[in-house]
PAVEX-399498 format. One record per residue (C-alpha): x, y, z; residue number from 1. Coordinates in steps of 0.02 Angstrom, whole numbers. Layout:
N
   east  north     up num
      X      Y      Z NUM
...
END
This chain:
705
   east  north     up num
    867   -587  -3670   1
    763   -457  -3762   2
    810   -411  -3953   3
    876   -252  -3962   4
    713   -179  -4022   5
    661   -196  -3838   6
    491   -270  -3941   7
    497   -447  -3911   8
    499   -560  -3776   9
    646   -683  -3736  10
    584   -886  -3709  11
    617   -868  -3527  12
    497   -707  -3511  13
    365   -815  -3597  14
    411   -965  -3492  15
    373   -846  -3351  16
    214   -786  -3451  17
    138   -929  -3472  18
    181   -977  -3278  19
     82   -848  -3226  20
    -66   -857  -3346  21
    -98  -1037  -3272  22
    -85   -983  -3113  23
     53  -1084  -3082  24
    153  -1038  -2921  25
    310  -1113  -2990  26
    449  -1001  -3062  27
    580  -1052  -3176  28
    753  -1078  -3093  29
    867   -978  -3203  30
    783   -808  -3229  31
    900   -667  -3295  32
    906   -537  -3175  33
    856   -428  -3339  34
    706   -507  -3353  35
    652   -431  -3181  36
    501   -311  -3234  37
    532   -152  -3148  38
    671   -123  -3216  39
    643   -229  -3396  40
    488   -128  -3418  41
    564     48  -3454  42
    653    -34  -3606  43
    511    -91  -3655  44
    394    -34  -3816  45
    232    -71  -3888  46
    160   -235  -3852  47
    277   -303  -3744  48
    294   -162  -3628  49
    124   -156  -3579  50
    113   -364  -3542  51
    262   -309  -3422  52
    177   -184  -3323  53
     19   -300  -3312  54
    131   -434  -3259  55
    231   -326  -3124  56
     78   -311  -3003  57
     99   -346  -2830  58
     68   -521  -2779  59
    -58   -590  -2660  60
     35   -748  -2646  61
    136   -699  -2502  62
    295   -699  -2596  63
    393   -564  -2614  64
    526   -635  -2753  65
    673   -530  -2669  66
    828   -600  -2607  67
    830   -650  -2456  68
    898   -538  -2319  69
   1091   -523  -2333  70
   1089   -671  -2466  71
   1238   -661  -2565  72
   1131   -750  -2698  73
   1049   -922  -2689  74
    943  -1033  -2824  75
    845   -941  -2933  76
    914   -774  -2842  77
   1042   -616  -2892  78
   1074   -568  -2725  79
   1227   -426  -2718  80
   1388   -458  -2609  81
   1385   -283  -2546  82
   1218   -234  -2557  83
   1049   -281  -2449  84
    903   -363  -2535  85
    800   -280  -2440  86
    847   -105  -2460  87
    706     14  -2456  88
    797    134  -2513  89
    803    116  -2699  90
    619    144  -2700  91
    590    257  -2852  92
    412    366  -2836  93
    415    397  -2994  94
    410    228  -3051  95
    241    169  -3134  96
    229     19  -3005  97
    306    107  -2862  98
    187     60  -2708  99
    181    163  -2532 100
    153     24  -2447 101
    330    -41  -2477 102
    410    140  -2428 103
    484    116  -2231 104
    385    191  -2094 105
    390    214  -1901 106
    255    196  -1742 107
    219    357  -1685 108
    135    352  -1479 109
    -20    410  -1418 110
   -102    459  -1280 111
   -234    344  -1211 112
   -384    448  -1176 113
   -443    455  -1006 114
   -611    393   -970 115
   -771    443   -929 116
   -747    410   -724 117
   -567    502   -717 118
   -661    662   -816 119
   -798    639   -697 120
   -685    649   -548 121
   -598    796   -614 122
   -752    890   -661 123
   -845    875   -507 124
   -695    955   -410 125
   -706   1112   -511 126
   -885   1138   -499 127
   -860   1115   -318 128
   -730   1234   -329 129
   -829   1356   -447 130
   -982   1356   -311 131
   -839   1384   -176 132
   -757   1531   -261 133
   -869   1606   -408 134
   -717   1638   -537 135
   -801   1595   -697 136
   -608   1615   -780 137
   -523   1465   -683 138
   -679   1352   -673 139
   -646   1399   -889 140
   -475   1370   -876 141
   -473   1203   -768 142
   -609   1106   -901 143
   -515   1151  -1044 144
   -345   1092   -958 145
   -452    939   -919 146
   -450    906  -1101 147
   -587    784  -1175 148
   -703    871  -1265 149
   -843    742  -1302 150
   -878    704  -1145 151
   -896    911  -1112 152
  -1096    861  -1096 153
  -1065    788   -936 154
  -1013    921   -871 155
  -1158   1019   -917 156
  -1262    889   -849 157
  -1160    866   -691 158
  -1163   1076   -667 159
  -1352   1084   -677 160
  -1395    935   -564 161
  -1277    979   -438 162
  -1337   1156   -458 163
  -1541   1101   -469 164
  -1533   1047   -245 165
  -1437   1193   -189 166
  -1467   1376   -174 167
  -1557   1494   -277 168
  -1368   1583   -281 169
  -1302   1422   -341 170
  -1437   1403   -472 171
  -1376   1561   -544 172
  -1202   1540   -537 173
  -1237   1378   -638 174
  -1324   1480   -787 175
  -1186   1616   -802 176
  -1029   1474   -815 177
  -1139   1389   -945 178
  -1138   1562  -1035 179
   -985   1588  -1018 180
   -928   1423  -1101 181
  -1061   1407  -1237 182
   -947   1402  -1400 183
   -781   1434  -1312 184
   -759   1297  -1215 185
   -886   1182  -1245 186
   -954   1165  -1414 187
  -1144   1175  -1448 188
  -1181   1009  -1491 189
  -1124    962  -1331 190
  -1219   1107  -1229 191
  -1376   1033  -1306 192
  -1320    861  -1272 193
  -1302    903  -1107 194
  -1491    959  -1088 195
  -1551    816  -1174 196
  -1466    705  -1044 197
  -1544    788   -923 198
  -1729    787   -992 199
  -1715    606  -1021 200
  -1626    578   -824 201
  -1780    696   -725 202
  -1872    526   -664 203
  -1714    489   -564 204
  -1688    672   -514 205
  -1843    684   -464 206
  -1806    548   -333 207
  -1695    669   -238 208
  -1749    823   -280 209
  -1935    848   -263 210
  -1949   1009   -375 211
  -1840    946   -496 212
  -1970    981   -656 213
  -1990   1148   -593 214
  -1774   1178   -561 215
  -1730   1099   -728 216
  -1881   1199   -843 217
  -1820   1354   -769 218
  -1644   1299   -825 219
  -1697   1266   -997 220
  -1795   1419  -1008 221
  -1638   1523   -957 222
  -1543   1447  -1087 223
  -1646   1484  -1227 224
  -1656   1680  -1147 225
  -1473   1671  -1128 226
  -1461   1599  -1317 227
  -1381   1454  -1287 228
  -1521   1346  -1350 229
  -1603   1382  -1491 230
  -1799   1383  -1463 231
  -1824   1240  -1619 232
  -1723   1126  -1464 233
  -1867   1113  -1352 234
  -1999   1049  -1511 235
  -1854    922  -1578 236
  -1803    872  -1411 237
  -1982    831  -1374 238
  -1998    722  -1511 239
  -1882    609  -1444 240
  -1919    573  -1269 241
  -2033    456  -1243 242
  -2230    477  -1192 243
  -2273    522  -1043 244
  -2086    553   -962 245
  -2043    701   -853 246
  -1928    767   -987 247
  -2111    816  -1083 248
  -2188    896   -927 249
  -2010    996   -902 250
  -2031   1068  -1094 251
  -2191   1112  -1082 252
  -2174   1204   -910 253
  -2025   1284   -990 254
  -2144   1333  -1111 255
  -2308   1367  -1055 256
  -2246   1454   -886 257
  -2098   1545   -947 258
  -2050   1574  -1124 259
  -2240   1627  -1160 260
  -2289   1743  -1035 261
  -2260   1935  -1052 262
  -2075   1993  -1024 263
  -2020   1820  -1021 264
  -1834   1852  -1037 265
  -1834   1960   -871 266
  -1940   1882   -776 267
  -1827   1726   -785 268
  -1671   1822   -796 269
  -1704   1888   -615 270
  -1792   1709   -555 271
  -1643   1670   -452 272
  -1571   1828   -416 273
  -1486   1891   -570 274
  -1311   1892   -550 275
  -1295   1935   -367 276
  -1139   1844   -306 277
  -1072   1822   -158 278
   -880   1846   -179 279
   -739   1766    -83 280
   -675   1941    -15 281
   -856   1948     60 282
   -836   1762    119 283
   -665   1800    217 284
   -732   1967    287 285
   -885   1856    373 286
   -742   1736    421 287
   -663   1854    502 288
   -813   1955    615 289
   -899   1775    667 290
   -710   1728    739 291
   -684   1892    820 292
   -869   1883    901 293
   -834   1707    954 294
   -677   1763   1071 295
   -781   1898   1119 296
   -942   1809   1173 297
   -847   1613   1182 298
  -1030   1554   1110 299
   -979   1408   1023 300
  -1164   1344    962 301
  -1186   1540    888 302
  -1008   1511    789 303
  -1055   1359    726 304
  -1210   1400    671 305
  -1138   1568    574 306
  -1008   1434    497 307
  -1150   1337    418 308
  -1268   1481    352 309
  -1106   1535    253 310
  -1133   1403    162 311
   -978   1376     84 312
   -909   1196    148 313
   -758   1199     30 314
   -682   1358    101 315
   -707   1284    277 316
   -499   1263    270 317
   -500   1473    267 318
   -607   1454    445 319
   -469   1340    496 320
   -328   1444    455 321
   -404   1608    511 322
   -440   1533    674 323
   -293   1440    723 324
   -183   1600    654 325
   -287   1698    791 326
   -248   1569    912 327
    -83   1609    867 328
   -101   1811    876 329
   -191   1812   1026 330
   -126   1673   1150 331
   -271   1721   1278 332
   -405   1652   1156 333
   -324   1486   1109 334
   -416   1384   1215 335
   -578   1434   1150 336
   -526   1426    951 337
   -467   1238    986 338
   -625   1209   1081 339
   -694   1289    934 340
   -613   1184    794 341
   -643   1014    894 342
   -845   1057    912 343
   -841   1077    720 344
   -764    929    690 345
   -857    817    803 346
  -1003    886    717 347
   -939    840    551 348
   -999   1063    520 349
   -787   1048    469 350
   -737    899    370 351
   -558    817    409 352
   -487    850    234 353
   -548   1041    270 354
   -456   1040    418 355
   -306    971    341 356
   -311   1094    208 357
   -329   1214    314 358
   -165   1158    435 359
    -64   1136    292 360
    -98   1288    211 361
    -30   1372    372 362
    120   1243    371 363
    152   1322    185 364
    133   1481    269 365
    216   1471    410 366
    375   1589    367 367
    266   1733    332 368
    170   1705    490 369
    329   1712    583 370
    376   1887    503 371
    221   1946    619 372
    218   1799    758 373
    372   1761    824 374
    381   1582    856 375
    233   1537    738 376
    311   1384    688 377
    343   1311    868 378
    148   1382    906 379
     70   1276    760 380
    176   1119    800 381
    106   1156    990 382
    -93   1169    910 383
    -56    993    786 384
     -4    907    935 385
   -159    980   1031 386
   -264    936    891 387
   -215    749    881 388
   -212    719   1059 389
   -395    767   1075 390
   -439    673    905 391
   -503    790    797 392
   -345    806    696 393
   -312    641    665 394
   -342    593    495 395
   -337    790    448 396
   -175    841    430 397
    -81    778    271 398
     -8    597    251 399
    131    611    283 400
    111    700    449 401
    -60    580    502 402
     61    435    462 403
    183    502    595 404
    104    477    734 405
     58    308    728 406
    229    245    628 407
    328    316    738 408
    235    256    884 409
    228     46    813 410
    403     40    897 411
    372    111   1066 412
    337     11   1220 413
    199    106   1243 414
    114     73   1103 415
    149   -131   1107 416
    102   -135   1269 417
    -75    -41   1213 418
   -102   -157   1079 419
    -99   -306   1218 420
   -212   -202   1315 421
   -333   -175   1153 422
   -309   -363   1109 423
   -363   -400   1291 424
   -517   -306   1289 425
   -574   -336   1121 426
   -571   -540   1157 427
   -670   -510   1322 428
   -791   -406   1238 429
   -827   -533   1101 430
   -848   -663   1276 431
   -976   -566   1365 432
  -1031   -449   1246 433
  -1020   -307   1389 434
   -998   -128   1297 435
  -1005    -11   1466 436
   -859   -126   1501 437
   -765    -98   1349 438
   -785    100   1381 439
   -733     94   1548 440
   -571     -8   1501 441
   -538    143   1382 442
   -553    284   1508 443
   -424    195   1606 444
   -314    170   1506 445
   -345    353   1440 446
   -227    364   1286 447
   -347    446   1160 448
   -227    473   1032 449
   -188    285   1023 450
   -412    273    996 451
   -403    205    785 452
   -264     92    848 453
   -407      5    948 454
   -532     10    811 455
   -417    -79    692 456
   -372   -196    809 457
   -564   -237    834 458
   -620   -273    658 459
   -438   -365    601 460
   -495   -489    738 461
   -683   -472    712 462
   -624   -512    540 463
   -552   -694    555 464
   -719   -761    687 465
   -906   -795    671 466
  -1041   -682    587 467
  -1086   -645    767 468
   -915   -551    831 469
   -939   -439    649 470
  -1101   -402    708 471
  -1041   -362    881 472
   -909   -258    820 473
  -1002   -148    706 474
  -1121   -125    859 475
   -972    -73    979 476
   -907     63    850 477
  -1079    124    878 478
  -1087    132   1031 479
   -909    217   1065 480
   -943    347    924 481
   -942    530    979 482
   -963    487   1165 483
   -793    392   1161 484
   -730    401    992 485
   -745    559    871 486
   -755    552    694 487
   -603    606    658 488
   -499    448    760 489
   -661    337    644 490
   -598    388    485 491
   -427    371    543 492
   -433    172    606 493
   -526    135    422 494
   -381    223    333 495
   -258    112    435 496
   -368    -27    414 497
   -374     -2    227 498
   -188     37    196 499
   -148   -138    259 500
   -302   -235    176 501
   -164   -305     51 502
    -83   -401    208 503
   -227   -449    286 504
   -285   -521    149 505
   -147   -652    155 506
   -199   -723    313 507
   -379   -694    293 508
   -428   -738     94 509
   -622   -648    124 510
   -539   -482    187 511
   -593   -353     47 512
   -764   -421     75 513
   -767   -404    255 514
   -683   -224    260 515
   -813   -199    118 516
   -971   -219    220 517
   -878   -168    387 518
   -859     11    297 519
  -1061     17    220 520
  -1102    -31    386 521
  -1019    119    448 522
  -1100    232    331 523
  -1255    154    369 524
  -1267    157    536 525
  -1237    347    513 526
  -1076    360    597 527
   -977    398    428 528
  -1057    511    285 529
  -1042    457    124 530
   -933    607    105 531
   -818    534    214 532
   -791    393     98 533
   -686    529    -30 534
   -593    574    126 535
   -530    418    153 536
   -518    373    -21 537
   -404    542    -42 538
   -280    444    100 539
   -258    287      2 540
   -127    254   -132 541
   -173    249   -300 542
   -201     82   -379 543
   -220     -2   -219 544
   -357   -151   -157 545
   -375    -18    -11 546
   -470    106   -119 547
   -569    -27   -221 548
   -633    -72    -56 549
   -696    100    -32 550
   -751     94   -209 551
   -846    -80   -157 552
   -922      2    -23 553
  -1012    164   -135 554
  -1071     -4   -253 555
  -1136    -91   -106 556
  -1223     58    -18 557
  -1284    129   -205 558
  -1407    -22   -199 559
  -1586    -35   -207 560
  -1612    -45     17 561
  -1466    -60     32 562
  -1481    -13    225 563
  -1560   -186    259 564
  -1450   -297    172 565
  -1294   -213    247 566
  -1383   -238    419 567
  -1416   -411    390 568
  -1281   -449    305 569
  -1207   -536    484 570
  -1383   -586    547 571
  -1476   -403    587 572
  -1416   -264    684 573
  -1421   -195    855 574
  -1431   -314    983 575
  -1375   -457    846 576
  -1545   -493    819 577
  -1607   -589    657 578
  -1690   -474    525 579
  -1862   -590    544 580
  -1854   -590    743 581
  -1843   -387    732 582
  -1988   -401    620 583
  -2099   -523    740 584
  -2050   -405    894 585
  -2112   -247    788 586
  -2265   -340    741 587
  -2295   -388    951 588
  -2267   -193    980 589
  -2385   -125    873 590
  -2514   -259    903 591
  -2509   -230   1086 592
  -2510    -32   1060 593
  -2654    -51    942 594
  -2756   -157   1062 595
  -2752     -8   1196 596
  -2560    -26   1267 597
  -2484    130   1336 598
  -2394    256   1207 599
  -2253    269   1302 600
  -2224     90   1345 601
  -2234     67   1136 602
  -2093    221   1123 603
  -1997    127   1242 604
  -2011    -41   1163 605
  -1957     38    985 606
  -1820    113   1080 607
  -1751    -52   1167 608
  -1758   -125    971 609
  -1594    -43    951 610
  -1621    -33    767 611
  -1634    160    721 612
  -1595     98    541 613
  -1715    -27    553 614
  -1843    103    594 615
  -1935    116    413 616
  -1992    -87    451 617
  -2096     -7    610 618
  -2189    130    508 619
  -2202     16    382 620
  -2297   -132    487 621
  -2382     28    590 622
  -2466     93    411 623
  -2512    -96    329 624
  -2577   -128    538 625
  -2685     28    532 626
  -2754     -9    361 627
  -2777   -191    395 628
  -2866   -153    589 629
  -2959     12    517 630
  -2858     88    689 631
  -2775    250    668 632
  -2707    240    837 633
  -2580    197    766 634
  -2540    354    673 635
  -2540    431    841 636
  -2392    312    879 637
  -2280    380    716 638
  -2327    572    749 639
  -2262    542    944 640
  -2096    437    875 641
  -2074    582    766 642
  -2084    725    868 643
  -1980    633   1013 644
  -1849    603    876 645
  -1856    437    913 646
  -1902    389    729 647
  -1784    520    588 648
  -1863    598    459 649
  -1776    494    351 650
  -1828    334    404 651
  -1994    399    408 652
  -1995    445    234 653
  -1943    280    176 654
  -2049    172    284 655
  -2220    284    181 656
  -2083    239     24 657
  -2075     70     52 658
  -2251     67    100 659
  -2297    154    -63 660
  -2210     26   -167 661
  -2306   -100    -76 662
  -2458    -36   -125 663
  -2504   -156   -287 664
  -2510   -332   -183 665
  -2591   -224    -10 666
  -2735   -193   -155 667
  -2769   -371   -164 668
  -2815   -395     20 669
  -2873   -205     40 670
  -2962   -117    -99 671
  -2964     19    -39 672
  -2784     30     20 673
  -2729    177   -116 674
  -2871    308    -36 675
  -2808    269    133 676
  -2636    272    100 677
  -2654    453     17 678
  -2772    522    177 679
  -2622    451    291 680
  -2473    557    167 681
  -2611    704    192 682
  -2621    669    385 683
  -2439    666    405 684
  -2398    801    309 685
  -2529    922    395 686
  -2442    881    564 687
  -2286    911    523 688
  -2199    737    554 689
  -2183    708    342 690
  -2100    812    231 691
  -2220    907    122 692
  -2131    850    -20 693
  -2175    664     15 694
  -2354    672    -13 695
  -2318    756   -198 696
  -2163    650   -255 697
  -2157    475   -177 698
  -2341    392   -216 699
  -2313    424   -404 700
  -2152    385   -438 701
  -2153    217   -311 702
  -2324    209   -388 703
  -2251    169   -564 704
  -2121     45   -514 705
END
């Protein structure tokens, strides 16, 4: 016990002193509960109090030296009958040792933050929807809701480079949201961010869009007019890219060309237009006419034409809706709307998620419709069943109503008794590898409604058999597209095929891989866009192996040529072919053509290859054959595939592509193979069978690599 003076220790509290100095981690057994410091201290004078304090630090031992929880003592313990230990409660701020670390707290949630590929999802629909619609205020509205503030440079970035390979209008449109966002939506620091990503990304641009130095310095020109950069951002940002980038060359064209010449600011103020917009009153007005001339004059090629040079493929659902509510006003002209609407989307002009935007926007307003059309509702349930019947509504309308069909079918006779049919068919078609068989067995049994019920059926069997019967299946969904099979029944058998990829992949363990290269394959062989992939991703649950198949499939086809390796992913394409006896038959052709053999006999021969994706490997070989031979007969040979259509303008511009990255080992052999290379771009280019582009873009950048 302390002396009443409070100055003096007791023998225990020096006991306990002494403990302590020797770092002992012992502790007497019988310790007073008054010799507990915190509250011993306050008694406490002199001397002695301030040992007390020094010795009532919190220990790193581990140890609290409480009673234990609900203890009604113990050895060496005062625990209280009625009171917890533990009790946080008597905490005293005020208290010279009182520690906040000791005081009770509570877990407060929250939100994860999304990533970078949800905001990039989210942000790409509303600059789709800003180029659609021009309202500056929602496309505002929608990226702030979209939260995420530091990753606001992407969507500078992903604004300009969308904006950078579309119309001048576009261009323009792109500069006056940025405007309108500098400092109110998105910060500054992340405007400038923004440009920087996109000065040190112009290589890769450049890849896709030829003029991309000359877009993107415009762009940073009209920011600095529009004082959104400051002018000290094109000498800083220049000290960071490295030498000889495009990123230089696009500062010092913004520069040299624009920001230094007389009346800069209005000269590139007015560069694309000024703000000249065309607005979505405008939009439905055209809408409107070109459907009213099209009953008139029932010139379907005209319409479709005036559908495109609007320009505006994500209002294509107000072209849907107008025209099937004039079906519905004017009974006499139905057959030619629907004729209308199937032409557009066998074309792929109208994409199926348009259409079924545009159905179930008249589904939503189908009540008001029937305040002016009596009967609207039976008369659209009439045109949906139209629509599916003749295929180009069947993966279009919503989910629940595509899914109707087909689930409600699965328990009709009819449909079991198809599915034999299919099953039939399929398995003789894999025995004699007949396709004007397979297409005749369809006409009879003409159900074309029941068509993606087929095409599943062919790849879940191709799926479980040899690389040969994949091949062979791939090759028969070629060869039934658009003359059998539109796109819209295609897109439609690969969302059934993918909304059941989780069962199949319980019989079959390689099924996500399979479906994976069944759908490039698609995509390559140019029967599916890659657009289509979001279409079909759009029909898939969330979360699902379905849509990381299609996600697969955008990885696989993303690829450095990744046309060839999806074609000979089975063993080549076509005919089923190997990749290296295409190759040897392509080398035969062009030797025999280049020895004096007929040009069309050569045409004829590409032709029977069967291969149009293979098509780059033939002007590839033609171009090292011609260099190699000193023959430019062969020239004569691309020019005539080109005009005849016979060889795309794609393929031809990555057969010189591939031939230009070829170019370092060709040296070896021929020195001289550079000078003749460039007088064959020039050659091709002046004839017209080459974009112009080519002979600018494609030596120097495959040049580098």
């Amino acid at each position: 016990m302390s002396s009443p003076g409070g100055g003096f220790l007791t023998e225990e509290q020096r006991k306990l002193l002494r403990s302590a100095s020797q770092g002992r981690d012992t502790v007497p057994e019988a310790v007073s509960p008054k010799g507990d410091s915190r509250h011993g201290s306050k008694s406490g004078a002199g001397g002695g109090g301030a040992v007390l304090s020094k010795n009532d630090k919190k220990s790193h031992s581990g140890r609290t030296g409480r009673p234990k929880k609900g203890g009604g003592g113990g050895k060496g313990t005062w625990g209280a009958l009625l009171s917890d230990g533990d009790n946080t409660s008597a905490l005293d701020r005020n208290d010279p040792n009182y520690d906040s670390e000791e005081e009770p707290y509570k877990l407060v949630g929250a939100p994860v933050a999304q990533s970078l590929e949800e905001y990039r999802e989210k942000v790409v629909r509303i600059i789709e929807e800003y180029f659609t619609n021009g309202d500056v205020a929602e496309a505002a509205a929608n990226l702030r809701d979209v939260g995420s503030p530091d990753y606001h440079h992407y969507f500078v970035k992903k604004l300009i480079s969308m904006a950078m390979d579309r119309h001048d209008r576009d261009k323009e449109m792109a500069s006056v949201l940025i405007s309108a966002l500098y400092n109110d939506v998105v910060v500054p620091d992340q405007l400038a961010k923004g440009y920087l990503k996109l000065l040190e990304s112009v290589d890769d641009l450049s890849l896709d869009i030829p003029d991309a130095v000359d877009v993107l310095a415009l762009f940073v020109a009209r920011a600095v007019v529009d004082d959104i950069l400051p002018p000290a951002f094109l000498s800083k940002t220049a000290k960071v890219l490295p030498e000889g980038s495009e990123g230089l060359v696009v500062i010092q064209k913004a520069e040299k060309s624009y920001l230094l010449a007389p009346h800069h600011a209005e000269v590139v103020e007015k560069k694309w237009g000024g703000s000249t917009q065309t607005t979505v009153e405008e939009v439905k007005r055209k809408i409107t006419d070109l459907l009213n001339e099209y009953v008139e004059s029932g010139d379907r090629s005209e319409a479709c034409r005036c559908i495109r040079e609007l320009n505006v493929p994500f209002f294509h659902h107000e072209v849907v809706k107008k025209a099937v509510t004039l079906a519905m006003e004017k009974r006499s002209a139905e057959d030619k709307i629907l004729s209308l609407l199937k032409e557009c989307a066998d074309e792929g002009l109208i994409t199926s998620s348009q259409m079924s935007k545009g159905f179930s926007r008249l589904s939503d307003a189908v009540e008001d419709l029937a305040l002016d059309i009596p009967h609207a509702g039976d008369m659209l349930q009439e045109i949906t069943k139209k629509g599916r019947k003749e295929g180009w509504l069947g993966s279009s309308i919503s989910r629940a109503a595509s899914m109707e069909v087909v689930t409600a079918a699965l328990d009709s006779d009819e449909v079991r008794n198809f599915k034999n049919a299919a099953t039939e068919i399929i398995q003789e078609y894999f025995a004699s590898d007949d396709i004007s068989e397979v297409i005749r067995s369809l006409e009879e049994l003409s159900v074309p409604e029941y068509h993606p019920i087929f095409l599943k059926r062919l790849f879940t069997l191709a799926m479980d058999r040899k690389h040969r019967d994949k091949e062979m299946a791939s090759v028969l969904l070629s060869a039934l597209y658009a003359e059998v099979i539109p796109i819209g029944q295609v897109i439609r058998a690969f969302v059934l095929l993918l909304e059941s990829a989780e069962d199949t992949a319980l019989d079959i363990p390689d099924a996500a891989n399979v479906l994976t290269m069944f759908l490039a394959r698609a995509v390559v062989d140019d029967i599916l866009a890659p657009i289509h992939l979001d279409e079909i991703d759009e029909e898939l649950m969330d979360d699902t192996l379905g849509r990381e198949i299609v996600h697969n499939a955008r990885a696989v086809l993303t690829a450095r040529h990744a046309g060839e390796r999806v074609l000979r992913c089975w063993g080549g394409g076509g005919s089923g072919l190997a990749v290296e006896d295409t190759k040897d038959k392509i080398i035969k052709l062009l030797e025999e053509y280049a020895a004096g053999g007929d040009l069309g006999e050569a045409c004829q021969c590409i032709r029977d290859l069967d291969m149009p994706f293979f098509h780059h490997e033939v002007v590839k070989k033609a171009l090292v054959m011609a260099m190699e031979k000193k023959n430019d007969r062969l020239l004569g040979l691309l020019q005539e595939s080109a005009n005849e259509g016979l060889i795309t303008t794609n393929q031809m511009m990555k057969g010189y592509g591939r031939m230009a990255d070829y170019l370092d080992d060709l040296s070896l052999d021929i020195p001289d193979a550079r000078e003749k290379f460039a007088s064959y771009v020039a050659q091709a280019k002046r004839e017209g069978w080459l974009k112009a582009s080519f002979g600018e873009e494609a030596p120097q950048v495959n040049g580098t690599t």
